[in-house]
Each structure stands twice: as C-alpha cells, then as structure tokens.
C-alpha positions in Angstrom: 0.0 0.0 0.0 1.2 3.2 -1.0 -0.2 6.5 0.1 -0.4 9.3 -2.1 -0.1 13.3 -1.5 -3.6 14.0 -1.6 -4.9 17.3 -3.9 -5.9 19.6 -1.6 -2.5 19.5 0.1 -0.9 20.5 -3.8 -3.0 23.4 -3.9 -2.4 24.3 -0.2 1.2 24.7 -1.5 0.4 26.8 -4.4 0.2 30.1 -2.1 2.9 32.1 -1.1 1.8 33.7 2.6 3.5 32.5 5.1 -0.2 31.7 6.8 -0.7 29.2 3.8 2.7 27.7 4.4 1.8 26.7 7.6 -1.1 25.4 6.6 0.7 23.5 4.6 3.5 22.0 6.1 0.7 21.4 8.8 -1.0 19.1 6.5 1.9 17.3 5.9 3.7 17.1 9.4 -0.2 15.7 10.4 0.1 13.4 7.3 3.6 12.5 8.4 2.3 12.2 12.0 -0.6 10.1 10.7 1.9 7.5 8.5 4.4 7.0 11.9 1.0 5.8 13.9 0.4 4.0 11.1 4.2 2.4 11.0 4.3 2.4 14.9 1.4 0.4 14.5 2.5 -2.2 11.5 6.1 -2.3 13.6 3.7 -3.5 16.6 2.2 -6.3 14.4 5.7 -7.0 13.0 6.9 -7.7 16.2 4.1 -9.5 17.4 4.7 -11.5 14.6 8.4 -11.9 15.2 7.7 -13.3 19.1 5.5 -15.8 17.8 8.0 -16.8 15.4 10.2 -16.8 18.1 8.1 -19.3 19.9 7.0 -21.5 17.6 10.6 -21.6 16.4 11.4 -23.1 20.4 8.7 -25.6 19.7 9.6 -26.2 16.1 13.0 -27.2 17.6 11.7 -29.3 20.6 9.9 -31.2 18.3 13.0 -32.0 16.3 14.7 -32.9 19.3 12.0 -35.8 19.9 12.1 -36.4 16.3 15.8 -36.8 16.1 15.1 -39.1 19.8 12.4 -40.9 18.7 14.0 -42.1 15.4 17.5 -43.0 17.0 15.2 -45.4 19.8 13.6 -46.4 16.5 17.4 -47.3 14.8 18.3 -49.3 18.2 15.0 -51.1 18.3 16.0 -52.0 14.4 19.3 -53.0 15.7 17.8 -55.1 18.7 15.2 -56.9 16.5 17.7 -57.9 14.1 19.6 -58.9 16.8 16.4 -61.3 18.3 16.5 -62.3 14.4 19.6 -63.5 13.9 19.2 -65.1 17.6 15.8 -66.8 16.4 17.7 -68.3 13.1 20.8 -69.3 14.9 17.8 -71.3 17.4 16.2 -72.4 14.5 19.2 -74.3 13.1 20.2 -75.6 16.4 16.6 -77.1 16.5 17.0 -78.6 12.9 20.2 -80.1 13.3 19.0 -81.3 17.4 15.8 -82.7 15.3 18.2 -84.5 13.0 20.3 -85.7 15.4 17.1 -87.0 17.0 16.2 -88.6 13.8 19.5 -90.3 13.5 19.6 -91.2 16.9 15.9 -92.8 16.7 17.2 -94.9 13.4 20.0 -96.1 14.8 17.8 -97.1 18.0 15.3 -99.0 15.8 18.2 -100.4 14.2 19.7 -101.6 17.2 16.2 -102.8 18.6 16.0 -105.0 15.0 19.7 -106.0 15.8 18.8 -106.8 19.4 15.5 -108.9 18.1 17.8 -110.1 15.5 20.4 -111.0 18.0 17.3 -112.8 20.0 16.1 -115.1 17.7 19.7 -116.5 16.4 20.0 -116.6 20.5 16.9 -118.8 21.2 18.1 -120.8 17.8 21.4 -121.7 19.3 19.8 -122.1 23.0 17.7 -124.8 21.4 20.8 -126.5 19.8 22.5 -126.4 23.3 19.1 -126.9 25.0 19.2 -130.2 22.8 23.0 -131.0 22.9 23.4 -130.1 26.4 20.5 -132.7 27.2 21.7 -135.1 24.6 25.5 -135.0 26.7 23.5 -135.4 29.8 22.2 -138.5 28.5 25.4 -139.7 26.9 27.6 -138.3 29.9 25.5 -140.4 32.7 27.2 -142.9 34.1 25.6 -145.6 32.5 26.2 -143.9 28.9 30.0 -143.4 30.3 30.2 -147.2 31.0 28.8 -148.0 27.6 31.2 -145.5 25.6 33.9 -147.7 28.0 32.3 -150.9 26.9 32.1 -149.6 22.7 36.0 -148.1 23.2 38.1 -150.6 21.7 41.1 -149.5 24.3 41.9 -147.0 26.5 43.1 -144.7 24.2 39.9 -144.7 22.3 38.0 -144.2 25.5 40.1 -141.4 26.7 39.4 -139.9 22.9 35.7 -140.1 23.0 35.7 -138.6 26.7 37.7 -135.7 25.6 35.6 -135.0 22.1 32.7 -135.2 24.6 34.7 -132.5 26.9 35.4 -130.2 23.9 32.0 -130.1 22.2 31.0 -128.9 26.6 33.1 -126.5 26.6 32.4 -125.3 22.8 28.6 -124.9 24.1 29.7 -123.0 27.2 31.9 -120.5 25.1 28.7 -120.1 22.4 26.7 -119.3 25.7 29.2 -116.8 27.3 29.5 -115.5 23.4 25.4 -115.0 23.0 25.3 -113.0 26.5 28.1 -110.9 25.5 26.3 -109.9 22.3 23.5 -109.1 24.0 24.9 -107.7 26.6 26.1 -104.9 24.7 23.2 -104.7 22.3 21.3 -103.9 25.2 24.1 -101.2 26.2 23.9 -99.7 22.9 20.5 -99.7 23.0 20.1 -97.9 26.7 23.1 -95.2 25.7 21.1 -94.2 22.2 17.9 -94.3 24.4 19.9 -91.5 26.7 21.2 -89.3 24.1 17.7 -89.8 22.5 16.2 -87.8 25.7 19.4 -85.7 25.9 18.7 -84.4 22.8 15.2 -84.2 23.2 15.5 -82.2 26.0 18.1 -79.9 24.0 15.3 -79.3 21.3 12.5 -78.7 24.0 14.9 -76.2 25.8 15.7 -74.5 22.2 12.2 -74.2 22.1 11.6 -72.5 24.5 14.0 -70.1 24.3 12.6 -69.5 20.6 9.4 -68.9 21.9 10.9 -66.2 24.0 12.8 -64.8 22.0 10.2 -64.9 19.5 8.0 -62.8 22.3 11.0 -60.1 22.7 11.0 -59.9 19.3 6.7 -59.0 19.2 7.1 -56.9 22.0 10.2 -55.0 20.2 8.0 -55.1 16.9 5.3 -53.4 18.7 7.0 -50.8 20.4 8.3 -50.2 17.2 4.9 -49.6 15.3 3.8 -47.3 18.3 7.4 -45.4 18.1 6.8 -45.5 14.0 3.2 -43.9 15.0 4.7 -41.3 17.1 7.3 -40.3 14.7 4.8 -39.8 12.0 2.3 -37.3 14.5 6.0 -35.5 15.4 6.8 -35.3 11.9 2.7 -34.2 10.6 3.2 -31.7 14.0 6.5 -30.5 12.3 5.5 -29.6 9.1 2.3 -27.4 10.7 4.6 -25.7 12.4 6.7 -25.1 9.4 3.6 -24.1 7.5 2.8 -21.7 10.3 6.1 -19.7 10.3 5.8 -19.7 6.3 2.6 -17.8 6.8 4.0 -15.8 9.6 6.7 -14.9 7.2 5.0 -14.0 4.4 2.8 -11.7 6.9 5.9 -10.6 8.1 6.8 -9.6 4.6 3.9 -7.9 3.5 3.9 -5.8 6.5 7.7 -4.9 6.2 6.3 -4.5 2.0 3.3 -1.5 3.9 5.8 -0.3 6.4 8.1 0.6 3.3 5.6 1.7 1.0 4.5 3.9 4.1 8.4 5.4 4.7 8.4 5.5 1.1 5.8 8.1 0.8 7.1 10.0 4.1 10.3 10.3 2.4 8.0 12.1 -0.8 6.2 14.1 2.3 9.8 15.2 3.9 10.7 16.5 0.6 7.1 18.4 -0.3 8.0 20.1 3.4 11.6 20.6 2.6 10.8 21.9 -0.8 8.0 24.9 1.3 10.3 25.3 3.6 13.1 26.7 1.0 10.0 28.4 -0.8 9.0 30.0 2.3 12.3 30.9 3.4 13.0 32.1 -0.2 9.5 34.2 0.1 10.4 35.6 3.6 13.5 36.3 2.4 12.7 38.8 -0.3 10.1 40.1 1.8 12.5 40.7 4.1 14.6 43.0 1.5 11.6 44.1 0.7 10.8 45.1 4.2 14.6 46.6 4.3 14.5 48.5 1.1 11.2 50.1 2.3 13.1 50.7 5.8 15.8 51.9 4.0 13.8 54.7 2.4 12.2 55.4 5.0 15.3 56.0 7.1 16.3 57.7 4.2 13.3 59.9 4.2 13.5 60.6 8.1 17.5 61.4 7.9 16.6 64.1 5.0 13.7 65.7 6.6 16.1 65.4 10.1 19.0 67.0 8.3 16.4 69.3 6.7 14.8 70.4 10.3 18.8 70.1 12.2 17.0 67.4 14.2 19.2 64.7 16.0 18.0 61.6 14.5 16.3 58.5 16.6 18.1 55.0 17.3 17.1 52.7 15.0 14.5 50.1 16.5 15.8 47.1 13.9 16.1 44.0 15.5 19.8 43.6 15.6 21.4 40.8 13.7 23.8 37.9 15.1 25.7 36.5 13.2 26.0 33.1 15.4 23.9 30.9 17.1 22.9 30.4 20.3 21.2 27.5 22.7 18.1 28.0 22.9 17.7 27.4 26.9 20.4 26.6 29.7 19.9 22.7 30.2 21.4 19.4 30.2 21.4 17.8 26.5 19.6 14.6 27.5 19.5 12.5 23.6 21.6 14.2 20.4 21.0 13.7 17.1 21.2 10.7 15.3 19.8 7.0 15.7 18.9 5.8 19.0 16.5 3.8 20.8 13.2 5.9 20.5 11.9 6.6 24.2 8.3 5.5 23.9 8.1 3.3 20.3 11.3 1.3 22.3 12.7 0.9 18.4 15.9 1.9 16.6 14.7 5.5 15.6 16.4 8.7 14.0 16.4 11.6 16.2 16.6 15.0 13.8 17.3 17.3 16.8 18.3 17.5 20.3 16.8 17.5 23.3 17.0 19.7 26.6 16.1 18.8 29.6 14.7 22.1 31.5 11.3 22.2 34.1 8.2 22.7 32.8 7.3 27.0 32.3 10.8 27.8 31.3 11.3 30.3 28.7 12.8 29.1 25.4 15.2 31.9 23.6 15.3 32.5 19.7 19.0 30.7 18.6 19.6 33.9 16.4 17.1 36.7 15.3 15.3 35.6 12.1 11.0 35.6 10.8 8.8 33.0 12.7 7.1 31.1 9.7 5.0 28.7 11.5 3.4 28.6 15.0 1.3 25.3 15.3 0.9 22.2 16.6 0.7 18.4 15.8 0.6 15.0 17.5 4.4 14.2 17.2 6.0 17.9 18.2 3.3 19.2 20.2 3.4 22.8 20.4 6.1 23.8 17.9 7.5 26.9 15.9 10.1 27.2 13.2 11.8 30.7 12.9 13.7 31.9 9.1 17.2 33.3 9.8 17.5 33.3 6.0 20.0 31.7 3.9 18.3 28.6 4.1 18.6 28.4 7.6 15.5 27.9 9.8 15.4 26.3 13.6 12.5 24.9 15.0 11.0 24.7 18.7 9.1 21.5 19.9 6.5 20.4 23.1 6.3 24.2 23.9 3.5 24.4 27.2 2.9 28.0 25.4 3.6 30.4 22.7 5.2 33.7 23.0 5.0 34.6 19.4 3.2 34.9 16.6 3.8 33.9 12.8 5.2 36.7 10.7 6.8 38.6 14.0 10.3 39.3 13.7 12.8 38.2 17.1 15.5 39.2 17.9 18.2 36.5 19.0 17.5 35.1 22.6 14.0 36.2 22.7 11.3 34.2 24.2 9.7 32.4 21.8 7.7 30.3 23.9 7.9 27.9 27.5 9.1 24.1 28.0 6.6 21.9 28.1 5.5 18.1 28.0 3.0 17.8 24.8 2.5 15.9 21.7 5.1 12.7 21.8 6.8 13.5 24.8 7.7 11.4 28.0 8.4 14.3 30.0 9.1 18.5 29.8 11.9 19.0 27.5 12.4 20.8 25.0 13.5 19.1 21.0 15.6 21.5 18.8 16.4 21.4 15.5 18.5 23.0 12.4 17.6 22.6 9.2 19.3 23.8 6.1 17.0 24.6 3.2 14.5 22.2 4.4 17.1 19.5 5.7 17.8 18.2 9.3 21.3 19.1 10.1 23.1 18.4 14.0 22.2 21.7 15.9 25.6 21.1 17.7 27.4 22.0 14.4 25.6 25.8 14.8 25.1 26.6 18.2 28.0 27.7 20.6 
C-alpha cells in the first residue's frame, strides 16, 4: 500500500503567505504524524509476529529434538530386533540339526532294537541246539552212557578220545553261551546309551524351544513398540510440518507488513521532501520580503535622515532587530539525547532523532537561537506545540512540546528572545524541550551551529 499526496495538500502549496505555508506543512507534518502511527502500528504487528515466530521456532526445535530421539530409539530397536532375528535363526538351526540328530539317533535305535530282536532269535536258535546237545551230553555223559562209551571203546586210548571230544564239544557250548550274552549284553548297552542321548537331545530341542518362543516374544514386544514409536514419529513429523507451515505464513505476513511499512516510509520520504521543498520556498519568500521590508526601511530611514538634516533634528536610534551573526542554545539545560539514531523513548525501536533534546522544568522560557521571521506557530501530535523561525540563507530552527507560545507567525525576534515555554506535549515522556536546524528544508546536527 502506497499512500499518495492527496490534492488539496498540492493546492495548499500553491500560495505564497506564510499563513498558507503553515497550513501547509501542517497538512503534511499531520500526514507524516498520521503514517508513523500507522508504521508504529505495523512495527507493533511486525513484532508481534516476530515473538511468535520466536516461539513457535522453540517448539519447532523441541519437536526435532524428539524427532531426532524418537528415530534414533527407533534405529536401536531395528538393531535389537535384528539382533532377536539373527538369535531366532541361529535357534532355528540348532533345533534342525537337534531334530536331526534325533532322527538319526531314533534310526540307529530301531536299528539296534532289529539288531537286538535279530540277535534274540539266532540266540533262542542256538539255545535250542544247546538246550538239545546239552541234554543229549547229559544223556550220553550219565554214568551208564560213560560205562557204555567204555564198553564200545576198543582201548583206552579210544576211550580217553571219545571222553575228551565229549569235553570239547561242553566247553564249545559253554563259550557259544558266554559269546550269545556278551552280544546281548552290549546290544542292550547300545540300546540304553542311544535311548539316553535320545532324551538328551530331546531335552536340548525342548529347551531351544523355549527359548525360541521367548525370543520370539521379545522380538513382538520390540515389533510393537516399534509400530507405536513409527506412529509417534509420523504425529511428530505431521506436528512439524504445521509448524513449518505456520512460520511460512508468519513470514510472508511478516513480509507484506515490512512491504506497507516501506511503501509507508516511502511516501514520508516524498512528504519530507514536499515540506523541505516549502520550507526553502518559504524561506525564499520571507527572504525577499524581508529585502523588501529593508529596502522600504531603508527609504524610510532615508526619508526621516533628510527631513532630520532638513529640520537640524538629531535623529532617533534605530529600533531594527539587531542581527547575530552566530547561534545560540536556545535554553540553559542538560542535552539529554543528540541527534542521530537511538532507541526511540516510547516506540522502544531503533529511531532517528533529527534534533536535540534539553532537559529544563516545565514553564521555562525558550530563547530565539539567532534573530530571524517566525514562519509557523502550530501544533501536531508528534511535536506538540512547535514553531520554526527563518534566519535566512536557508537556515531555519525549529522549537518542539512548547506548554505556550510567546510569538506569533510573521513577527520578527531578535536573538534570545522568548519564543515560547518548556513543556511536555505531543510525543513527549516528560518537559523538555526538542531542537532542531535545518538547512533549506534539511535536518542538520544543531551542535554543528550553536556555541
């Protein structure tokens, strides 16, 4: 938005009294006064703006902060389950190969059982031939069966052959018998030792079981505390982006108000200018009425010192204002801000201060810095009571927060004469009073002038 110099204002500047000029550069100070509410006003938004960037920046960067925590728990719980994973599959193996072993172990335990029942039957075969041998010897070795092998022998020596055959095959059956219960002996040993590492291993796989299942459990529980951490993350991350959204909009607020707030200074700096460009006219004006106003003076002087000299009169002093030709300060007082930027005492921003201030109590007089034409008497919300004075040459001073006047546009003062009292109005935190120079329209530091 960009405000422009309205008509009326253009034609207020197209007269040439001094009462029109500060009508004038009334209009515009008041425009001027209007457009730094206005600013003060946009700067208040601006700000407001800026603290609650500020804050939702603090949030914006807590909610990273649990991002950033929630999604490194995340990474470890990734780590952990893969961990339980690779546990689980190492279980899983030792299962297979404790099921296998199993399997191998129950084969070789049938196979030992059909040894065993083999083993058995080739036993009760052979217990049968010995059964029958042994009670075929029993017969043949009675003592009757002994006297007829005697009687059949055909000498001793025949005899003593038959008794020892009959000897051997007894002691052949008695190493067939010791042979049989060896063999089964250890069948059965085989048998009870695969039977053991049977329910060894059984007990292995029941035990990696079980600590499948529970690592099967961690790994649910981890999966699940995963999904709500996944859940989380995502409400962090949605919460992040609306407040990212929000400071884009603050921003671009921010901008367009910085865009009005320059648009605004913009068309001050066109207003400074219309009031520098009727302050030169009017200084230009009150400058040839003031040779005007000297000329006529002149010839009056001229007139009286002719008709004195005519009449041997002695003349009168001259009642012209005398002229300085320095500067004085307007009041004895402490300089409490100079000119230049500072930190403005109400608006609390970084402000340009055109003058300098006094500090004096409220009702004292306020003397003229040099003799010169006061061009405007008046008063507006930013100065107060304030009036400028032409000391020509482009030069003009100006008088702000008066309480009261002292004199009147178009009066010619002489230098330190009261112009008006301190005071404490318009933009003002307490009675002071706000000086300036300016040169052909233009703020200059009084300090450079006065002495």
């Amino acid at each position: 938005m960009k405000k422009r110099i309205s008509a009326f204002l253009i034609v207020a500047l197209m007269s040439s009294s001094v009462q029109v000029f500060a009508t004038g550069t009334d209009l515009y100070k008041n425009q001027l006064e209007e457009n730094n509410q206005i600013i003060d006003s946009l700067n208040d938004k601006k700000h407001e703006i800026e603290e609650n960037k500020n804050v939702i920046n603090s949030e914006l960067i807590d909610i990273i902060d649990e991002i950033n925590y929630t999604a490194s728990s995340i990474h470890t719980l990734n780590a952990t389950i893969s961990q339980k994973e690779s546990d689980i599959f190492t279980k899983s193996q030792k299962i297979t190969e404790m099921t296998e072993k199993i399997e191998v172990l129950e084969a070789n335990i049938v196979k030992q059982k059909q040894e065993i029942q083999s083993q058995e039957v080739e036993l009760r075969k052979q217990e049968d031939i010995l059964s029958a041998r042994v009670r075929a010897a029993y017969k043949s070795n009675s003592m009757n069966n002994i006297i007829v092998t005697l009687i059949q022998s055909k000498s001793i020596l025949d005899f003593a052959e038959r008794l020892r055959f009959i000897e051997t095959m007894a002691q052949k059956d008695r190493e067939v018998m010791a042979l049989i219960d060896s063999i089964i002996s250890e069948l059965e040993w085989r048998k009870a030792t695969l039977e053991e590492d049977q329910l060894e291993t059984e007990l292995i796989r029941d035990v990696l079981h079980d600590e499948k299942e529970a690592l099967e459990l961690e790994k649910g529980a981890l999966v699940s505390e995963k999904s709500s951490l996944e859940y989380e993350l995502n409400k962090q991350r949605q919460l992040e982006d609306e407040k990212t959204q929000v400071i884009a909009n603050l921003t671009a607020e921010e901008q367009r108000l910085a865009q009005e707030i320059g648009d605004i200074m913009e068309t001050n700096e066109e207003l400074e200018a219309e009031i520098q460009r009727i302050i030169r006219e009017a200084q230009e004006q009150a400058r040839r009425e003031e040779e005007a106003r000297r000329a006529e003076e002149a010839r009056r002087k001229a007139e009286e010192e002719a008709k004195q000299k005519e009449d041997s009169e002695e003349p009168n002093p001259s009642e012209q204002v005398p002229v300085s030709t320095g500067f004085i300060h307007p009041i004895q007082g402490r300089i409490s801000s100079g000119y230049g930027y500072r930190i403005h005492p109400i608006r609390g921003d970084r402000h340009f201060h055109s003058g300098i201030d006094y500090v004096a109590p409220y009702g004292a007089p306020i003397a003229s810095t040099r003799e010169g034409t006061v061009i405007l008497v008046t008063y507006n919300s930013g100065y107060g009571n304030y009036v400028i004075i032409d000391h020509g040459n482009g030069i003009a001073s100006l008088y702000a927060h008066l309480s009261s006047f002292a004199v009147g546009v178009g009066q010619r003062v002489a230098q330190g004469q009261t112009i008006g009292y301190i005071g404490s109005t318009g933009s003002s935190t307490g009675p002071h009073l706000h000086f300036e120079i300016r040169v052909n329209g233009v703020h200059r530091n009084p300090l450079d002038y006065v002495r």
